[in-house]
C-alpha positions as CSV (number, residue, x, y, z in Angstrom):
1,X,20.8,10.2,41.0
2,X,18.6,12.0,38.5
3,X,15.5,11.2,37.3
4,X,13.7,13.3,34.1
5,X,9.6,13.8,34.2
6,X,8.8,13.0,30.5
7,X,5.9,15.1,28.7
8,X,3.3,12.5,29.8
9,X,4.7,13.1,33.7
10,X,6.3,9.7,34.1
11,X,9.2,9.3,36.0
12,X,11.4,6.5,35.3
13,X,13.5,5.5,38.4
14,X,17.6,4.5,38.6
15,X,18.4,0.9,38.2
16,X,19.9,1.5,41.4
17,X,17.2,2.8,43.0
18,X,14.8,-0.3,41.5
19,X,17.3,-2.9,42.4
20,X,17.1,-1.9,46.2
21,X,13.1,-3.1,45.7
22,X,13.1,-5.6,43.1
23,X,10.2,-7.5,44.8
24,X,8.2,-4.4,45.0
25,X,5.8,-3.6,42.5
26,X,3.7,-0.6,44.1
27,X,4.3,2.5,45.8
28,X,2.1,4.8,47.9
29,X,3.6,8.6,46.7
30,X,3.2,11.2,48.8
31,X,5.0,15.1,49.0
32,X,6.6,16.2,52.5
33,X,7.8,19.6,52.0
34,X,9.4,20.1,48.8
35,X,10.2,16.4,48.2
36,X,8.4,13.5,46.7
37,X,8.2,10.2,48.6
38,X,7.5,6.8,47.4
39,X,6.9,4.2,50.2
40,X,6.6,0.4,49.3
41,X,3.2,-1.3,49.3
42,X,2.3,-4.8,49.8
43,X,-1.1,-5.8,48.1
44,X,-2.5,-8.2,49.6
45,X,-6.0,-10.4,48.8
46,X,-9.3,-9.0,50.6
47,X,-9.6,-11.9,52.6
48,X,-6.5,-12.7,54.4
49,X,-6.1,-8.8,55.2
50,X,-8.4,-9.5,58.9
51,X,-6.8,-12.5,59.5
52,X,-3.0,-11.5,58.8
53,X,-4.5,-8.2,61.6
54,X,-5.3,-10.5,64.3
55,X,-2.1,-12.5,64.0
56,X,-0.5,-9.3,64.1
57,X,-2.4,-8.0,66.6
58,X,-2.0,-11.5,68.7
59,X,2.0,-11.4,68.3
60,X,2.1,-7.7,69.8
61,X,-0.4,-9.0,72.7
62,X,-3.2,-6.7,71.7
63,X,-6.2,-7.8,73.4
64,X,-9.4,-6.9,71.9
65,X,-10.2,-4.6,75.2
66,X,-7.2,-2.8,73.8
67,X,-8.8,-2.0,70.7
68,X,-12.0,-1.3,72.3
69,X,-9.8,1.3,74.7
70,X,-8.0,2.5,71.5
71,X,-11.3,3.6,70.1
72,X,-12.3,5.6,72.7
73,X,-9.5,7.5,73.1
74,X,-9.5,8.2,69.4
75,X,-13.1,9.4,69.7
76,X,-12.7,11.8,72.6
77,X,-9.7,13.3,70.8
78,X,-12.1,14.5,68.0
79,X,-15.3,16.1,70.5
């Protein structure tokens, strides 16, 4: 499929393309190589972002000693 940058650089995407993410009204847009890459975002509020975490977090059986672990490892990668 083809898609035309028009002189303000918009890009108007396939009907094709937009059906596949009908419910999907952002995108994060990145470049890998020589391509573009859009990547569907869910907004959500401010305050249910740390709760919907910890659920996560609790249905993957994170503990919060994991975390804790996590952090340290992350830190000792950067010295």
């Amino acid at each position: 499929m083809l898609a035309k940058r028009t002189s303000k650089n918009q890009i108007t995407l396939p009907k094709d393309i937009v059906k596949a993410f009908s419910d999907t009204e952002y995108f994060d847009v990145s470049i890998e190589g020589n391509r573009i890459l859009l990547v569907p975002v869910k907004i959500t509020p401010v305050g249910s972002t740390l709760e919907g975490v910890r659920d996560k977090m609790k249905r993957l059986g994170i503990a919060e000693q994991d975390v804790g672990e996590a952090i340290q490892w992350a830190r000792g990668k950067k010295k």
